[in-house]
Backbone as a ProteinNet text record, in pm:
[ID]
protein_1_A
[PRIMARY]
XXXXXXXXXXXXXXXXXXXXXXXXXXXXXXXXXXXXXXXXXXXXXXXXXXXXXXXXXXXXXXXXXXXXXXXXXXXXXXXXXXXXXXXXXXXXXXXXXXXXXXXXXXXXXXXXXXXXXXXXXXXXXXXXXXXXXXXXXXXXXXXXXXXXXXXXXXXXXXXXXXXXXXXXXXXXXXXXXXXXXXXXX
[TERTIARY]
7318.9	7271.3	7219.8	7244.4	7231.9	7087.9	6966.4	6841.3	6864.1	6977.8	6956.7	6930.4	7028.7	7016.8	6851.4	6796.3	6688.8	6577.7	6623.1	6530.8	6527.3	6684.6	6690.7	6637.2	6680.2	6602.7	6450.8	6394.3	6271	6158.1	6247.9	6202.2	6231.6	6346.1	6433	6267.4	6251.2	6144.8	5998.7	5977.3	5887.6	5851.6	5962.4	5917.6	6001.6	6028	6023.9	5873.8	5828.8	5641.9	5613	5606.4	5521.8	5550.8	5643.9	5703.5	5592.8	5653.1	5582.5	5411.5	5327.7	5195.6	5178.3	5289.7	5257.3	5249.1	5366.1	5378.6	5308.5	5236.8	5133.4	4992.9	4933.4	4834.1	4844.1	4978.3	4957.7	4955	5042.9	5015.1	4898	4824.7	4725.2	4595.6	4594.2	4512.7	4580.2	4720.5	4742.9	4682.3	4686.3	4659.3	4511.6	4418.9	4244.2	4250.8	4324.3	4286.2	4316.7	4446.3	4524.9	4406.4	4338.9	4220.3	4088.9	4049.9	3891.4	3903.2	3918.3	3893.6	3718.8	3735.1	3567.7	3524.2	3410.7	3320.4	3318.3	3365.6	3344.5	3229	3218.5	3074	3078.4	2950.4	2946.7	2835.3	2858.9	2736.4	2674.7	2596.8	2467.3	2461.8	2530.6	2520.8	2405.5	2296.9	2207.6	2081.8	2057.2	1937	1804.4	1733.6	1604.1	1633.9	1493.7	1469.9	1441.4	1377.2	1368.3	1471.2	1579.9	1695	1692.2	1561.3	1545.1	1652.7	1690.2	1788.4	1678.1	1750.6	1672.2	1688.6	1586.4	1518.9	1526.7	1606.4	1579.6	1445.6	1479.5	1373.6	1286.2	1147.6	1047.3	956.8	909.3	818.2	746.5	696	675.9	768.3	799	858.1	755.2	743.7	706.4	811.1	782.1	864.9	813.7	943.2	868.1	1000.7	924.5	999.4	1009.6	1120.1	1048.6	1177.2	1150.9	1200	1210	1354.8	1371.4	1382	1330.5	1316.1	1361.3	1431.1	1497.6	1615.4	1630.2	1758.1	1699.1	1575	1506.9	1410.5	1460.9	1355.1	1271.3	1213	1094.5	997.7	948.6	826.9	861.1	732.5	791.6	662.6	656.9	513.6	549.9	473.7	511.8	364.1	342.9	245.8	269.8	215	244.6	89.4	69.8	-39.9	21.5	-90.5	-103.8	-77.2	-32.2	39.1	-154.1	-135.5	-274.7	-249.2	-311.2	-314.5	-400	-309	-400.9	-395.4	-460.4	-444.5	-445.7	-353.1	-353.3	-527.3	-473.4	-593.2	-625.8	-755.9	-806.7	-939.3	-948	-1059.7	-1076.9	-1188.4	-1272	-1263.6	-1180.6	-1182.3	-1233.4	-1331.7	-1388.2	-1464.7	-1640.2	-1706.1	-1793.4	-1825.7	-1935.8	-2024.4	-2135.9	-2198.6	-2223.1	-2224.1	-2275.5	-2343.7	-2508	-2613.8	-2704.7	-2721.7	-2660	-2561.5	-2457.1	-2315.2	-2352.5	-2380.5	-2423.9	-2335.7	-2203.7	-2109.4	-1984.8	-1889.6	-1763	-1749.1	-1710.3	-1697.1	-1558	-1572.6	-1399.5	-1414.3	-1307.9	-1318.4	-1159.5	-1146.6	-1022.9	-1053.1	-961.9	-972.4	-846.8	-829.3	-713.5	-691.9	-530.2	-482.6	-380.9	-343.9	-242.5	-213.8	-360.7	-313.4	-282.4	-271.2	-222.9	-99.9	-86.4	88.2	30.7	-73.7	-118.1	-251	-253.7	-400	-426.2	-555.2	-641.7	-798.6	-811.4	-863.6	-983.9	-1128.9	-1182.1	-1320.9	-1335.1	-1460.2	-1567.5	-1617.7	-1771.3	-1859.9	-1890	-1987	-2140	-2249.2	-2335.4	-2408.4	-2567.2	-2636.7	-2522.8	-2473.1	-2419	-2282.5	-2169.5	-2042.1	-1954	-1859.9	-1712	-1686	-1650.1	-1555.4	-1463	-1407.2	-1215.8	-1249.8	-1160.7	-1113.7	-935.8	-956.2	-751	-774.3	-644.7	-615.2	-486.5	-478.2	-287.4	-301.2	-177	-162.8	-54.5	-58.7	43	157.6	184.7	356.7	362.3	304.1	340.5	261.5	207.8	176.1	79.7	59.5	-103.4	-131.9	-239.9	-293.3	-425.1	-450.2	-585	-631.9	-733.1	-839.8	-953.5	-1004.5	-1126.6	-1189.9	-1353.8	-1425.7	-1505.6	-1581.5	-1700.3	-1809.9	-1898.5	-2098.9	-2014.9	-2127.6	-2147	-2025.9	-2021.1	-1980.1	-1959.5	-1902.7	-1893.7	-1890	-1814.4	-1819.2	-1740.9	-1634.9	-1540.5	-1407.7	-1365.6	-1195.6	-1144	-1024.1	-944.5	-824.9	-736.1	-571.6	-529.3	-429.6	-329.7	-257.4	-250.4	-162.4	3.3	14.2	94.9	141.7	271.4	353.8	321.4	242.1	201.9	218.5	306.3	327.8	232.5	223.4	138.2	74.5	-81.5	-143.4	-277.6	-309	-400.8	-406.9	-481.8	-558.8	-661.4	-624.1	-794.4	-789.4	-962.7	-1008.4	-1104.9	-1062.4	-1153.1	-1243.3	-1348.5	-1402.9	-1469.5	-1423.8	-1455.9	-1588.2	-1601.8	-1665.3	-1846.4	-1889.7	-2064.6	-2153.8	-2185.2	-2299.6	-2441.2	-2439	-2568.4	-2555.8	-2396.6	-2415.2	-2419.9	-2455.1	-2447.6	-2274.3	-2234.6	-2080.5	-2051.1	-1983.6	-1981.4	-1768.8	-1739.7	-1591.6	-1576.7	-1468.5	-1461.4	-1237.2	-1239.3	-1102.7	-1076.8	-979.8	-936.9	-783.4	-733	-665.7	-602.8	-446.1	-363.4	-278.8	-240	-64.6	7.1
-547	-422.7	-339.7	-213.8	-165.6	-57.2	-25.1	3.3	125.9	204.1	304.6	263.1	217.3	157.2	102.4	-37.1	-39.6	24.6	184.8	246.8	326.3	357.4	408.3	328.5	148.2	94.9	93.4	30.5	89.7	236	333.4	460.2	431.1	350.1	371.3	296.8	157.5	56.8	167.6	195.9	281.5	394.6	472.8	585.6	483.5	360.7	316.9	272.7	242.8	126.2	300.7	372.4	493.7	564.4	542.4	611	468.8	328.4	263.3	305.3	301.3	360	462.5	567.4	687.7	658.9	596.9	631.1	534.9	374	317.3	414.6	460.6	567.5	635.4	734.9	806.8	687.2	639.6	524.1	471.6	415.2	370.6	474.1	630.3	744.1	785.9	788.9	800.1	694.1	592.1	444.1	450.5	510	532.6	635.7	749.5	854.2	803.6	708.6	712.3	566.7	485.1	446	443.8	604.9	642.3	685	675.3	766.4	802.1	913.3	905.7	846.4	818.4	719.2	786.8	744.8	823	776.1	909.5	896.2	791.1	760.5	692.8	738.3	750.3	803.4	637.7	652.9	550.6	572.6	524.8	531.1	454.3	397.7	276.7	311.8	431.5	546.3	540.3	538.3	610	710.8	743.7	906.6	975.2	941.3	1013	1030.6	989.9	972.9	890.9	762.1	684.1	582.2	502.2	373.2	277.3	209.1	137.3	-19.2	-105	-199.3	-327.8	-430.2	-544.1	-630.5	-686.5	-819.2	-718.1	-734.1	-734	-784.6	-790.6	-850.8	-835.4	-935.3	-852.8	-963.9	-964	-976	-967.4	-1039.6	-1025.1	-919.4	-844.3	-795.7	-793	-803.4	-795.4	-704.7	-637.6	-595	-418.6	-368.5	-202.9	-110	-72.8	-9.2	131.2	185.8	318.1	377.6	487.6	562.3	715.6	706.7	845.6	984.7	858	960.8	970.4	909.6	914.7	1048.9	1110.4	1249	1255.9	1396.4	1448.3	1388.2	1351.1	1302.9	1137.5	1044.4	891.3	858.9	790.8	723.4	572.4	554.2	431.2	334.9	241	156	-12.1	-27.3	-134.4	-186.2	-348.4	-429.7	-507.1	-587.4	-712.5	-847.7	-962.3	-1035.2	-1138.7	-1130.5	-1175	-1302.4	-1415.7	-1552.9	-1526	-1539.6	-1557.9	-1726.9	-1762.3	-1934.6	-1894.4	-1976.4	-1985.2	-2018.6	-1982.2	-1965.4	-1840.3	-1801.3	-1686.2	-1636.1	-1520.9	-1463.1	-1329.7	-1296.3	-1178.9	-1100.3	-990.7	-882.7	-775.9	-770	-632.5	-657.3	-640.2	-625.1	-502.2	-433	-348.3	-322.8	-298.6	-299.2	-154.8	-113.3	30.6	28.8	72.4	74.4	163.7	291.1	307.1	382.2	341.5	395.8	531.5	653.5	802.2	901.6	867	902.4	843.7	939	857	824.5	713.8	604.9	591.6	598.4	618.5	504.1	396.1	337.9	288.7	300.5	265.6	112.3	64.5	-97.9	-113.4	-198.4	-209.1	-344.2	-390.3	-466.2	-557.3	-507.8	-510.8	-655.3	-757.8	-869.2	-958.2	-943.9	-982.9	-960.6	-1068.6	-1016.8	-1002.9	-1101.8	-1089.5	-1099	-979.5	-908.2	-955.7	-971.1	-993.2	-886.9	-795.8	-643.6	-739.9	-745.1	-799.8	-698.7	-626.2	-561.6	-578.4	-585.9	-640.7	-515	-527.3	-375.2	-469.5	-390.2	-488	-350.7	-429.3	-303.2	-245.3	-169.1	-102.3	9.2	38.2	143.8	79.9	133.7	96.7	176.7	114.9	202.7	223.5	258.5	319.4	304.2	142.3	130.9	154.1	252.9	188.4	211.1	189	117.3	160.8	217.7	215.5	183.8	121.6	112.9	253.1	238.3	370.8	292.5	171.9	148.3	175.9	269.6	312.6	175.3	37	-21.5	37.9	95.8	120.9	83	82.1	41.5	83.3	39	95.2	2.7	-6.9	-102.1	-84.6	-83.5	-53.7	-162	-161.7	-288.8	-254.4	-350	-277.4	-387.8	-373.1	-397.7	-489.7	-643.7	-668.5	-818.9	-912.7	-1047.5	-1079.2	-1122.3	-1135.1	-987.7	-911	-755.9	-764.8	-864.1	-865.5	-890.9	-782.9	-789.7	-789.6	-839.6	-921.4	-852.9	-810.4	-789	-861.6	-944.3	-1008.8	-893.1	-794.3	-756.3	-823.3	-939.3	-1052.4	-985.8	-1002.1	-934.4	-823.6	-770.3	-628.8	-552.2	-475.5	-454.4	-276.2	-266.1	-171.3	-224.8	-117.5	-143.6	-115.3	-52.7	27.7	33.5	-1	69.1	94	178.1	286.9	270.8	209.8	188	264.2	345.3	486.1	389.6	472	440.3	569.2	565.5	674.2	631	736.5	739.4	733.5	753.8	688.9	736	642.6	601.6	555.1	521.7	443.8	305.2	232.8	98	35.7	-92.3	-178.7	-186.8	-191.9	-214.3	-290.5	-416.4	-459.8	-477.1	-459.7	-466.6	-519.5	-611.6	-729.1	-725.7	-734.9	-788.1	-899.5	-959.7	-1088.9	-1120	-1118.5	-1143.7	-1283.5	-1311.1	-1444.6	-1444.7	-1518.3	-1515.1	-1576.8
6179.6	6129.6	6244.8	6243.3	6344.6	6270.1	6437	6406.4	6280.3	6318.4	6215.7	6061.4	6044.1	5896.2	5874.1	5969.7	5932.2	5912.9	5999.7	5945.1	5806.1	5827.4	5647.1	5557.4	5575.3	5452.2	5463.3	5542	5579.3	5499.1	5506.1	5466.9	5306.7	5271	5123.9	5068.1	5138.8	5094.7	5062	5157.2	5152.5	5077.5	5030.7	4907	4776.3	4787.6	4634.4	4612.9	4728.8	4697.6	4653.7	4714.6	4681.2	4555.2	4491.2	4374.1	4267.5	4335.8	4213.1	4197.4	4332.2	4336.9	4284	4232.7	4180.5	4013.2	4030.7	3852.5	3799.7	3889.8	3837.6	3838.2	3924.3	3895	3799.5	3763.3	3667.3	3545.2	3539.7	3392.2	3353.6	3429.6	3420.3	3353.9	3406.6	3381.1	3221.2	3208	3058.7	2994.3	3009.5	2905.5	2909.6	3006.9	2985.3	2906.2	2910	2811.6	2692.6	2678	2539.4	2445.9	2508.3	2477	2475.7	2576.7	2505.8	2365.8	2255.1	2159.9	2190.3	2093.2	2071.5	1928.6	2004.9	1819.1	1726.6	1606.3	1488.1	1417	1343.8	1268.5	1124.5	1130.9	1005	912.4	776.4	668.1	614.5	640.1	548.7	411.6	271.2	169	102.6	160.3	114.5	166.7	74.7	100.4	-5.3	9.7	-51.2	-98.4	-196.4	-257.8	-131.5	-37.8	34	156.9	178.2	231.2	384	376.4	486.4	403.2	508.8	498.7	463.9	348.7	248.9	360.2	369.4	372.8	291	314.4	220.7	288.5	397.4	467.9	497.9	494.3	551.3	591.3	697.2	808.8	927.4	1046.3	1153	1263.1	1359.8	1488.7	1610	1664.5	1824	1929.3	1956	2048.6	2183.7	2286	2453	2501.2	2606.5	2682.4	2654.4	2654.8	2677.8	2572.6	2529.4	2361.2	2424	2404.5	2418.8	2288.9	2257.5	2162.1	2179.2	2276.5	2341.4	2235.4	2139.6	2060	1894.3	1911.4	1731	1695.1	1623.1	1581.9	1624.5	1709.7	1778.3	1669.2	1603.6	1558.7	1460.6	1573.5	1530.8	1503.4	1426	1378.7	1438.4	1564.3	1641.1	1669.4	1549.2	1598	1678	1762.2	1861.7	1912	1850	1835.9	1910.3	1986.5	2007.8	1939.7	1940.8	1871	1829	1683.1	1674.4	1555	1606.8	1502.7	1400.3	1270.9	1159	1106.6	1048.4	1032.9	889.8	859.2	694.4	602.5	476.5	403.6	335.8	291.8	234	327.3	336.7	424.6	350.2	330	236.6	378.5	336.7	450.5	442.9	292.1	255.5	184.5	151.4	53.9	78.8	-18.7	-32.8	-164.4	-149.2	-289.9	-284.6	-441	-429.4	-553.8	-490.4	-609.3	-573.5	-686.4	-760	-728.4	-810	-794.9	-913.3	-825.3	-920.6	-833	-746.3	-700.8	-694.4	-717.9	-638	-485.5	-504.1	-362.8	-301.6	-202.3	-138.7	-7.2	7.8	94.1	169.9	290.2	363.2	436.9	427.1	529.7	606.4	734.5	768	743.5	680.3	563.2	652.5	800.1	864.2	917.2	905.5	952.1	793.9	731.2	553	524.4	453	343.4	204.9	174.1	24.7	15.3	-110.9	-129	-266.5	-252.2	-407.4	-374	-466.2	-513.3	-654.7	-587.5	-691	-731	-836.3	-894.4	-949.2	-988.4	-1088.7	-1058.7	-1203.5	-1278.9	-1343.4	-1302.1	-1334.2	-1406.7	-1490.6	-1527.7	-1701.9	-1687.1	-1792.2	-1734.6	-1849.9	-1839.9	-1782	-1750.5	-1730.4	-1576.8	-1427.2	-1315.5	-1335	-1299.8	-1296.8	-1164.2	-1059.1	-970.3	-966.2	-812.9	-813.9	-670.1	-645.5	-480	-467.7	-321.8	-283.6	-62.2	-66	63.1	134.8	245.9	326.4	306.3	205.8	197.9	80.3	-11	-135.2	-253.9	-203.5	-308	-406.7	-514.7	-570.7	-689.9	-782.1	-932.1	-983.7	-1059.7	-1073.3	-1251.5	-1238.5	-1317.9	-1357.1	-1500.7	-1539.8	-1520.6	-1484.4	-1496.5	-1566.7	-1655.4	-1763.2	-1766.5	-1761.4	-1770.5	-1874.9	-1932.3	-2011.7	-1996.1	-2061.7	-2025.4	-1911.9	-1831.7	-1662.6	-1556.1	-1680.3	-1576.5	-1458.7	-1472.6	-1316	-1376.2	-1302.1	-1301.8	-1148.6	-1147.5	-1089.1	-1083.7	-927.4	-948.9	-785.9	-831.7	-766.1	-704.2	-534.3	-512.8	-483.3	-452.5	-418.5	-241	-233.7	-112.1	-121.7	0.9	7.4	189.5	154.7	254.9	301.9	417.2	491	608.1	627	720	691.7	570.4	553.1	376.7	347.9	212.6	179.9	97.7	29.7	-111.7	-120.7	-263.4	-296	-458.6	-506.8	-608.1	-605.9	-751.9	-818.4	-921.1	-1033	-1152.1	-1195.5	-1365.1	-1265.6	-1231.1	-1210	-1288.2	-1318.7	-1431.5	-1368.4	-1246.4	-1219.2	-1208.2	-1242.6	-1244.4	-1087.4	-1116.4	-945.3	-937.7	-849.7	-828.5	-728.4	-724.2	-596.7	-590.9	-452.8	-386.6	-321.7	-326.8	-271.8	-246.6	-119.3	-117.9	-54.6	-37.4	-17.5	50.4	158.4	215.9	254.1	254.9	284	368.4	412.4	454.5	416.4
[MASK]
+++++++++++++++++++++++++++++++++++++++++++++++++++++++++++++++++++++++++++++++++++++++++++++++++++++++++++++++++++++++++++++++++++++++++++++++++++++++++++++++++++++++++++++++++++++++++

C-alpha cells in the first residue's frame, strides 16, 4: 500500500469515528429530552370539610435531623418538643377548686403529654354546673353536675388527640366546685 492511500484511509477512519461521535451526541441529547417528561399533577380525593388530607394513624414520632418546610404555605403552625418519658399509669394533671363558684370559670391545661383523658366534677353545697370541655383537635362535651348524693360526675375522654384543652364552667350559684383531670398513655 502505498502512503497515499494510508492516508486516505486514515482520514476515511477518521471522519467515520467523528460522524459516529456526532450522531452519538446528538442521540443521546434526543433520548434525555425524549425522557424528561415533566411530573404530572395529582388531586387528593381523601379530603376533609375543610379540604386538609384526611388522616387515618395518629400519633407522635421522634424526629432528628433538619426538616425543610420550604414549599408549604406561608403560614405553618409548627410545634417541635423535646422527646419526654411518660411511664405508664394515671397522673392527675389538673385540679382546681372554686368556692364560691358566683362566676363563670374558664380554664386551659396542656394535654400534650396524654393520649387518654378522664374530665372529673363534683358540686358540693347546693344546684347543678354545666361543665364542657374541648381540645384544639376538635374533641369536646359537656356535663351537668348537681349538689346532693355524691354530686360527681365523670367522662371518659378515651383516645384524645391535641395539645391543649379548655374547661368552662357555667350556671353559678355559689356552690363549692372542684376539677379534676386525669391523664394515661
Amino acid at each position: 500500500m502505498s502512503s497515499m492511500s494510508l492516508k486516505k484511509n486514515g482520514v476515511l477512519w477518521f471522519a467515520v469515528l467523528c460522524s459516529i461521535a456526532l450522531f452519538g451526541f446528538f442521540g443521546l441529547r434526543a433520548g434525555e429530552d425524549l425522557s424528561s417528561n415533566p411530573p404530572l399533577n395529582v388531586a387528593e380525593v381523601n379530603k376533609d370539610a375543610n379540604g386538609n388530607i384526611k388522616v387515618h394513624e395518629q400519633g407522635t414520632v421522634a424526629v432528628t435531623g433538619t426538616v425543610n418546610v420550604g414549599n408549604n404555605p406561608s403560614v405553618q403552625d409548627v410545634r417541635v418538643t423535646n422527646a419526654v418519658e411518660v411511664k405508664a399509669g394515671v397522673t392527675r394533671i389538673f385540679f382546681e377548686e372554686v368556692y364560691p363558684f358566683d362566676k363563670d370559670a374558664d380554664f386551659e391545661l396542656d394535654i400534650s403529654k396524654f393520649s387518654r383523658l378522664r374530665i372529673l366534677g363534683v358540686v358540693n353545697v347546693s344546684g347543678t354546673v354545666h361543665f364542657s370541655y374541648e381540645t384544639n383537635a376538635g374533641v369536646s362535651g359537656s356535663f351537668d353536675a348537681s349538689a346532693g348524693g355524691d354530686g360527681t360526675h365523670t367522662e371518659l375522654l378515651g383516645e384524645v388527640a391535641g395539645t391543649l384543652m379548655r374547661i368552662h364552667l357555667r350556671d353559678p350559684d355559689g356552690e363549692q366546685v372542684f376539677v379534676s383531670v386525669w391523664g394515661a398513655n
